[in-house]
VOTI-599426 format. One record per residue: residue in one letter; x, y, z of N, C-alpha, C in turn. Coordinates in pm, whole numbers, plus 50000, padded with zeros to 5 digits. Last residue first. Layout:
VOTI-599426
AXYZXYZXYZ/...
END
This chain:
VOTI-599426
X700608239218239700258242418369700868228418437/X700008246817944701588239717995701238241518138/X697288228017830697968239617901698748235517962/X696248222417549696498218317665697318229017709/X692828229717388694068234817339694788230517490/X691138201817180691048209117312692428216217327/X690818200816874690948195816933691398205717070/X687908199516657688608204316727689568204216819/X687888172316419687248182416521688638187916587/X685918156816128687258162816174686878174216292/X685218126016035684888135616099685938141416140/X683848113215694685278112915786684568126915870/X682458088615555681718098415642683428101315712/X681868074615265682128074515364682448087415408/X679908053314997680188063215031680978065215176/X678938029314906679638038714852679928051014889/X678148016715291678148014915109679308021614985/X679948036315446678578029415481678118027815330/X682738038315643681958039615562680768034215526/X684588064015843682928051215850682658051915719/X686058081716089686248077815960685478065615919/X686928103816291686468092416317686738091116136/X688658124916372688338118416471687758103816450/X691688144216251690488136116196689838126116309/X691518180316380692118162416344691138157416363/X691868211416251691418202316315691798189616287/X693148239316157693108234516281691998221516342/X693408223915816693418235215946694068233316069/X693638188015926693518199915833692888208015870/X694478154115952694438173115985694458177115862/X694708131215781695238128915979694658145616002/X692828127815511694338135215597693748131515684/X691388102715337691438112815451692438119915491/X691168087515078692618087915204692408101015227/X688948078014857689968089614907690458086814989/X687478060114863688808051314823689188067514841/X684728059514951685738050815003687088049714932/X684068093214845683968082414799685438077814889/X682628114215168683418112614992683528096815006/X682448145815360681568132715238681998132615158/X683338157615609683388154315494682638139415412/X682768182615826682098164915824682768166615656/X683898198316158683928194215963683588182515952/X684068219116395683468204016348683678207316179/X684268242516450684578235516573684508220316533/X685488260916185684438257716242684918243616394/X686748283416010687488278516161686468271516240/X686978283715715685668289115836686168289715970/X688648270615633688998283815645687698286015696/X687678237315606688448243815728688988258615755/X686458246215357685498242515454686828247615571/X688948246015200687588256715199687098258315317/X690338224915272690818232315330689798246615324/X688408201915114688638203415297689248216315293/X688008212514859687248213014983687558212915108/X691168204114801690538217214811689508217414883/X690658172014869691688185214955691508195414895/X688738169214639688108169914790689258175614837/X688228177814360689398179714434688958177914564/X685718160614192686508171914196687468171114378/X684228137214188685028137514076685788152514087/X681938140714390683308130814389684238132714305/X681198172614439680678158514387682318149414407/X680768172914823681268181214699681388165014573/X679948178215128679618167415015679688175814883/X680488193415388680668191215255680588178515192/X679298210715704679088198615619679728202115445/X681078228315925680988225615822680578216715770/X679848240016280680168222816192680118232416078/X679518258616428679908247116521680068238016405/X681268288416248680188277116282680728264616374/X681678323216328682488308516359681428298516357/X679218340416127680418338516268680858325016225/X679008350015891678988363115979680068354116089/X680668345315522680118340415687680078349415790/X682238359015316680598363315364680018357915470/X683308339215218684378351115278683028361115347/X681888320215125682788317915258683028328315317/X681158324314849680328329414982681018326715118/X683508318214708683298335114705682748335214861/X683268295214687684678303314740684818315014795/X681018281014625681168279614769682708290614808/X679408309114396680178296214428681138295814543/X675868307814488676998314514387677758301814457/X673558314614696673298311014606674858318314563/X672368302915059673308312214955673278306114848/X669168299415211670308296515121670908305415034/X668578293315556669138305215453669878299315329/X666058278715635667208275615652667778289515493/X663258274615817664168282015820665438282415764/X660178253315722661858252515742662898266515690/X658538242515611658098258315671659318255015766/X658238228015328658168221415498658388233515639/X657968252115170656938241015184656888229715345/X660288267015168659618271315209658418257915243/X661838242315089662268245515282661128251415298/X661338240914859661158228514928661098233915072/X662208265114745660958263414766660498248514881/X665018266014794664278272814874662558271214845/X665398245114608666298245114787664988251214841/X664878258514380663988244114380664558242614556/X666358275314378665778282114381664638269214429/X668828261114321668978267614454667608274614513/X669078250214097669148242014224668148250314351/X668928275713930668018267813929667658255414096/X671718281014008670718289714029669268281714054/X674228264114186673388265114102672148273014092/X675228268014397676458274914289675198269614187/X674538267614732674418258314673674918267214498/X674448264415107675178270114915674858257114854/X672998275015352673098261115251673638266915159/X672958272215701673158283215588673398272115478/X670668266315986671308256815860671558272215772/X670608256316348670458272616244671768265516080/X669938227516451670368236916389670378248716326/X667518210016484667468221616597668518230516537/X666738187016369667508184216459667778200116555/X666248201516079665208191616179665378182016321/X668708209216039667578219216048666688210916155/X670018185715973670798195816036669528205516082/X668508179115764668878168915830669328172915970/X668698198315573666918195015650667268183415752/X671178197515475670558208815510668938204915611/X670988172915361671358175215454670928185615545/X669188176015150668418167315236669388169715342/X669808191414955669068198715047668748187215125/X671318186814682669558179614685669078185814857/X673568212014727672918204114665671618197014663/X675798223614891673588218714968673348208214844/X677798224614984677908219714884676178214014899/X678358237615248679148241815138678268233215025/X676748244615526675978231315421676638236315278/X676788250615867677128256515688677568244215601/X675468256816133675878243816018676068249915931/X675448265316489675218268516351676068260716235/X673318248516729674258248216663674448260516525/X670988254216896672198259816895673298256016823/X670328218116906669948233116926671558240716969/X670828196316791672088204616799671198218116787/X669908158216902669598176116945671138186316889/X671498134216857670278140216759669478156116778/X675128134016708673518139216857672448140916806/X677018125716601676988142316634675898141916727/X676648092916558677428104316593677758113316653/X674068096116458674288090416619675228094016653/X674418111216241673858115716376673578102616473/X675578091416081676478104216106675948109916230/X673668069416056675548071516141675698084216181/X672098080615925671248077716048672798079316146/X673418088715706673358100515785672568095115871/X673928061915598674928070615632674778086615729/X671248055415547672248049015661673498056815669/X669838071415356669798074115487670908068315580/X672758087415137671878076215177671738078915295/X673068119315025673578110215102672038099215158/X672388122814636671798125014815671998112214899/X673558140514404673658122914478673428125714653/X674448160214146673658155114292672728139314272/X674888159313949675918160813992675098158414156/X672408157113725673288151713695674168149313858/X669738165113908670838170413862671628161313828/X666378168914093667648160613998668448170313903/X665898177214429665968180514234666518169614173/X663858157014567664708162214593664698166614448/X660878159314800661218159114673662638160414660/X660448140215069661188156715020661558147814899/X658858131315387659188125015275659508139915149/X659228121215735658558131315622659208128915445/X660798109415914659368107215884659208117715729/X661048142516081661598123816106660288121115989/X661488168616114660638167916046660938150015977/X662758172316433661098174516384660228169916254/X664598139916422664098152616490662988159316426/X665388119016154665298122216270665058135316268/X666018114115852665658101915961665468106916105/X663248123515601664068124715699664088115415768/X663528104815301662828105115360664008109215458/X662818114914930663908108415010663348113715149/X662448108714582661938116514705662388110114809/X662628122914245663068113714347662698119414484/
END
C-alpha cells in the first residue's frame, strides 16, 4: 500500500507503507486537519511518534521541520521504518521495543507526543504513557466513539475533530497564571 505526504519537504511524494494486520495509516484528511492545526513549519520541534507503526506520521512531522523519534515494538516493522526513511534520506530515529520501556529513555521534554495506538487496546493507558513525557502537546488518535478526558497529566483537552472513522483530540499545555 502506498500513501502520499500532504505537506512541507517531502508534500507530494508517495511511501510504501508495511502491512500489518494492526496498522491503519491515518487518512490524509485527517492529518491535512491535524496540521492546519499545529502549523505547517515545526522547525524546532521535537515529536515522539509512541506508536510509529506504517511511519507516515513520523514523515508527516519530519517533512514539516521536526526532529521525529518513532517506536515502533515490532522488529520487522521497525526495520521496513528505517529503510523507508533511509530511502527518502529522512532523519528520523527509530526506537525499536515496547512504547513503556523506551519512554523512560527520552533525553528531553518533547514539544508533542503523537499516539495512534491500535483501537482495540486501552487508549487511557496511552494517554497517560504519552502524558509521562511532560510534553507541551499530545495528539491522540482514536476511534469516534472513545470519550476523550477533559485532562490528563498536566494537560487539557483543546480541541477534538473527527474526520471519517477516525478522530483527532488535542491536548496542551496550559499557561501557568500568576497570583500577581
Amino acid at each position: 500500500m502506498s500513501v502520499r505526504i500532504t505537506g512541507g519537504a517531502l508534500r507530494g511524494r508517495l511511501v510504501d507503507v508495511p502491512t500489518a494486520e494492526d496498522l491503519r495509516p491515518t487518512p490524509s484528511m485527517a492529518r491535512e486537519a491535524l496540521f492546519s492545526m499545529l502549523g505547517q513549519r515545526l522547525d524546532g520541534w521535537r515529536v515522539v511518534d509512541l506508536c510509529a507503526g506504517s511511519g507516515v506520521m513520523s514523515l508527516e512531522f519530519a517533512s514539516r521541520g521536526a526532529r521525529v523519534e518513532a517506536c515502533e515494538r515490532n522488529p520487522k516493522t521497525a526495520r521496513q521504518l528505517q529503510a523507508t526513511f533511509a530511502k527518502l534520506a529522512v532523519e528520523i530515529n527509530v526506537r525499536v521495543g515496547d512504547s513503556a520501556v523506551l519512554v523512560r529513555d527520552m533525553p528531553t521534554r518533547p514539544s508533542l507526543v503523537y499516539l495512534d495506538p491500535p483501537f482495540r487496546q486501552d487508549l487511557s493507558g496511552w494517554l497517560n504513557l504519552g502524558a509521562s513525557l511532560a510534553p507541551e502537546r499530545l495528539v491522540l488518535e482514536h476511534p469516534p466513539t472513545f470519550a476523550a478526558p477533559q485532562r490528563v497529566g498536566g494537560l487539557t483537552l483543546d480541541r477534538r475533530r473527527t474526520y471519517g472513522g477516525v478522530a483527532i483530540a488535542i491536548y496542551v499545555e496550559l499557561p501557568a497564571i500568576s497570583a500577581g
